[in-house]
C-alpha positions in Angstrom: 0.1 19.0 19.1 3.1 18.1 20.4 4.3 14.7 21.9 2.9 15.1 25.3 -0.5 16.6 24.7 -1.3 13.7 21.6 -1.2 11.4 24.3 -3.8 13.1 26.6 -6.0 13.6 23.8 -5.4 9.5 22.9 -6.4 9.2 26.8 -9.4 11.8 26.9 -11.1 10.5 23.3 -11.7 7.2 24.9 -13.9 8.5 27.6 -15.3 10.9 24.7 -16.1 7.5 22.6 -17.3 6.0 25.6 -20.1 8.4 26.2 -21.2 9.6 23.0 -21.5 5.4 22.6 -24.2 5.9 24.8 -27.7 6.4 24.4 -27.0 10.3 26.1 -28.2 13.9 24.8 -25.6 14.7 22.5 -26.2 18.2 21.8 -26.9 19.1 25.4 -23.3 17.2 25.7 -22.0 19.4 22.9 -23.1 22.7 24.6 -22.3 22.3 28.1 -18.3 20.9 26.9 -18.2 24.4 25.4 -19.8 26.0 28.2 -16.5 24.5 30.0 -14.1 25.3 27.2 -15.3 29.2 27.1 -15.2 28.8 30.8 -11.5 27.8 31.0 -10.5 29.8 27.6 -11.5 33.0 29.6 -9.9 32.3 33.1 -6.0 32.8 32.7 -5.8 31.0 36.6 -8.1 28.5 36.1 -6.3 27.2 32.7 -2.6 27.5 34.3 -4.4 25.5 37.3 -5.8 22.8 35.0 -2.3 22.8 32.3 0.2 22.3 35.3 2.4 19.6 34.6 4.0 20.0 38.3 0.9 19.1 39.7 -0.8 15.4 40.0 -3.6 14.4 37.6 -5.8 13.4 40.6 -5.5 16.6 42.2 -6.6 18.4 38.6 -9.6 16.0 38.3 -10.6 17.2 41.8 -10.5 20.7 40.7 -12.6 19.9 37.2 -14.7 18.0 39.7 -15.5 20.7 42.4 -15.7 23.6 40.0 -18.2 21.6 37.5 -20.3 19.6 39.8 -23.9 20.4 40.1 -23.4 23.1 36.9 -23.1 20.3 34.1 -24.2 16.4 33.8 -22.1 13.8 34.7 -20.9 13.0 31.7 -20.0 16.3 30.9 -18.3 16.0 33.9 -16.5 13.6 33.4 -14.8 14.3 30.4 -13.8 17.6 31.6 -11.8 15.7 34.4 -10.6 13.0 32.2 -9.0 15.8 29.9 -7.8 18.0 33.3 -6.3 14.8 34.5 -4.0 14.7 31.3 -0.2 16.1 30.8 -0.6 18.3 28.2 2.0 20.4 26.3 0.6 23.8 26.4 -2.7 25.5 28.2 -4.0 26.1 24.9 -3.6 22.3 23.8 -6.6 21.5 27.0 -8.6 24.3 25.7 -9.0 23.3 22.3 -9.3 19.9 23.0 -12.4 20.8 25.3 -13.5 23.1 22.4 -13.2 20.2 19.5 -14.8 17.4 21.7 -17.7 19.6 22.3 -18.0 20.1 18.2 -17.7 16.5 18.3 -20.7 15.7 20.0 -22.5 17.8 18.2 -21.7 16.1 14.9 -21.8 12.8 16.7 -26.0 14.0 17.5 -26.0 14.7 13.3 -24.5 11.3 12.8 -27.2 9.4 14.8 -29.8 11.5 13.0 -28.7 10.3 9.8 -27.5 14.1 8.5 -23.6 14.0 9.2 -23.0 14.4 5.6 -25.5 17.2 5.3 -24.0 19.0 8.0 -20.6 18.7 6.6 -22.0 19.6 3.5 -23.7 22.5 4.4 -21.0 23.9 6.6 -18.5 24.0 3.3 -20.8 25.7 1.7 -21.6 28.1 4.0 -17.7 28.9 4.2 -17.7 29.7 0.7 -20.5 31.2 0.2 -18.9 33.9 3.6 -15.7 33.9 1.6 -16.8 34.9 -1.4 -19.1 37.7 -0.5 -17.4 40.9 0.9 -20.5 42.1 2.8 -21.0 39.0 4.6 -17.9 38.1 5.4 -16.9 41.8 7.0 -20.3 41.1 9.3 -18.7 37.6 10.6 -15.2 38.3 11.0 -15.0 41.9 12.1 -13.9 41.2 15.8 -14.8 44.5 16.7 -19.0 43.3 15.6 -20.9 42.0 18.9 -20.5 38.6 18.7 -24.6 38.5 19.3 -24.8 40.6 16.1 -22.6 37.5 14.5 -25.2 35.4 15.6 -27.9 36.9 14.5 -26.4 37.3 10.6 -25.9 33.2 10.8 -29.6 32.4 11.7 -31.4 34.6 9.7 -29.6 33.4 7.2 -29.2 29.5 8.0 -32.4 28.5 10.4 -35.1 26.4 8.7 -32.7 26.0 5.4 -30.2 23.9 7.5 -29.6 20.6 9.9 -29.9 23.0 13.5 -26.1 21.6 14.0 -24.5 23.2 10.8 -26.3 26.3 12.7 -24.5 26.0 15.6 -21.2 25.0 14.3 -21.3 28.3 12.3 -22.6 30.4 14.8 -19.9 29.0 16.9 -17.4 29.7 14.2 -18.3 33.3 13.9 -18.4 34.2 17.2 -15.0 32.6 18.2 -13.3 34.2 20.2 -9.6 33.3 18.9 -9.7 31.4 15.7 -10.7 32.9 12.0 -13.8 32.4 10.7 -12.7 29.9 8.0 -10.0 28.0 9.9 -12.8 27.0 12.6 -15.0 25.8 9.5 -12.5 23.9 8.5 -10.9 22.3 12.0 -15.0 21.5 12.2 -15.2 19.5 8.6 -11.9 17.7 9.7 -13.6 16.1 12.6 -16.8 15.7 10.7 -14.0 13.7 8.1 -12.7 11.8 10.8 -15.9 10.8 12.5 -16.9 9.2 8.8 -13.5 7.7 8.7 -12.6 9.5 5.5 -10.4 12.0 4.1 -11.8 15.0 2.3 -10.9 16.5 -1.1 -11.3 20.4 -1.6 -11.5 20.3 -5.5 -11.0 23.7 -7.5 -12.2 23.6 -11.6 -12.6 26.5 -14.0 -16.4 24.4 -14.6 -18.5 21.8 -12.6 -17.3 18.1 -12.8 -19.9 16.1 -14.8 -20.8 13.4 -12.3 -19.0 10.5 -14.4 -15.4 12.7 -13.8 -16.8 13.0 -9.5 -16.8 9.4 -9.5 -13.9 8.6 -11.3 -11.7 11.3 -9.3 -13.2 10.2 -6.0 -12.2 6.5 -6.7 -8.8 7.2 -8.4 -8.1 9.5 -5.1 -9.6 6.4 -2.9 -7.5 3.7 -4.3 -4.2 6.4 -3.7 -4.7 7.0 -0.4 -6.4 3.8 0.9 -9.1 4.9 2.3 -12.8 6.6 1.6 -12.3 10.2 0.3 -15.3 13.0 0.4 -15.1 15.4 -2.4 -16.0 19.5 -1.7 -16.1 21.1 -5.0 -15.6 24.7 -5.9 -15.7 26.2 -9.0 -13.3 28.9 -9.7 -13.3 30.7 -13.7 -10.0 32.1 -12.8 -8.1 28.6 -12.9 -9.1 28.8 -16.7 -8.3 24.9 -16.9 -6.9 21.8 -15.1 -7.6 21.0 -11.5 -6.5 21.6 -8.3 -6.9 18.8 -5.6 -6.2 19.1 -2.0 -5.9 17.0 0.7 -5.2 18.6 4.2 -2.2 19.6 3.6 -1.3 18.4 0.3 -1.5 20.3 -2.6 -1.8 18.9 -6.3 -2.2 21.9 -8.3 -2.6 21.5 -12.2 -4.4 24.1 -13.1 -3.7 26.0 -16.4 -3.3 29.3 -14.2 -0.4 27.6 -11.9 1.4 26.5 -15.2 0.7 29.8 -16.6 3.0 31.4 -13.5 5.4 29.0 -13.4 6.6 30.0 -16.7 6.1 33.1 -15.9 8.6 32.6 -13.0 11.4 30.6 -15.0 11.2 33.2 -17.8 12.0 36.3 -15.5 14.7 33.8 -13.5 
């Protein structure tokens, strides 16, 4: 996001905070923020209306306000004016916030039930297990599959085996309307990451970690970066050796396979 719309999303978390502080229906919360988001995703005039920076942040708060009242709680409500009121940089930028704070209050439900790190547990694992099977992952990302079809693939193969917000968060994923499959998995774990106050670490080995090496990596990666670091695991045969770590967007690659190619690439340079 650029400059303008990281400010109204500083500005609209702290309502966010405020209410899922509260002693309030999370999930209901969760829904009815992405009843709004699909609401103003899918109306072209309605998200120029809300995204105009010529216009005053009262007068946008009115609209949220009129359009929403009576349709969605009050403190749905209210955080969909609170984020209307905002400048933001682009339409898209108040869309996907509306989206991500809806998320949000689903994981914040998890948190208070004491299965945030299931869910975010669950959901990687659900990601990899759609990436690496071809079937699966042709039903969930073929965009020209009924998204109710989508839906139906993720609970018969998720409900009773997972927390009931890992299931929404992936049906959510595979029925977006914009965003891949995997990269709304993984926007999801990022806020799950953030909620905990922690960064996560996507590890890749040829073979499992024994749990002495988890510990040791996951305090050696702690002490680098200052702060609590989750580990996701994957185990890949085709790195032959080594490790790769990543951070967001920082890569640490030392696999055999990646010193492999970059002597293949000197030697034909």
């Amino acid at each position: 996001m650029q400059g303008a719309s990281r400010s109204a999303l500083a500005e609209s978390r702290g309502v966010l905070s405020q209410v899922l502080d509260q002693d309030s229906d999370r999930g209901r919360l969760g829904e009815e923020l992405l009843q709004v988001a699909n609401l103003v995703g899918g109306n072209a005039v309605l998200r120029r209306a809300l995204a105009d920076p010529s216009r005053e942040g009262g007068e946008k708060a009115e609209l949220a306000n009129r359009l929403l009242a009576g349709k969605v709680s009050e403190p749905a409500q209210r955080i969909a004016a609170t984020i209307a009121s905002q400048r933001w940089a682009s339409e898209a930028d108040l869309s996907a916030t509306l989206e991500a704070f809806g998320v949000e209050s689903f994981l914040a439900q998890a948190e208070a039930e004491g299965r945030l790190s299931q869910v975010e547990d669950e959901l990687f694992r659900f990601g990899r297990i759609v990436d690496g099977t071809g079937e699966l992952r042709s039903a969930l990302t073929d965009r020209r599959a009924p998204a109710d079809s989508k839906a139906q693939v993720v609970h018969r193969l998720l409900d009773g085996r997972s927390a009931p917000e890992t299931v929404r968060l992936a049906e959510l994923a595979a029925t977006h309307r914009s965003t891949r499959f995997d990269h709304a998995i993984d926007g999801y774990l990022s806020i799950a990451a953030r909620r905990q106050e922690q960064l996560t670490a996507t590890i890749t080995t040829a073979v499992p970690l024994s749990g002495q090496h988890r510990e040791r990596l996951t305090s050696a990666l702690g002490q680098q970066y200052g702060r609590a670091v989750r580990i996701n695991e994957v185990v890949d045969p085709t790195v032959v050796g080594g490790i790769r770590v990543a951070i967001g967007d920082e890569v640490i690659d030392g696999t055999i396979l990646s010193r492999l190619d970059e002597a293949r690439r000197k030697m034909i340079s």
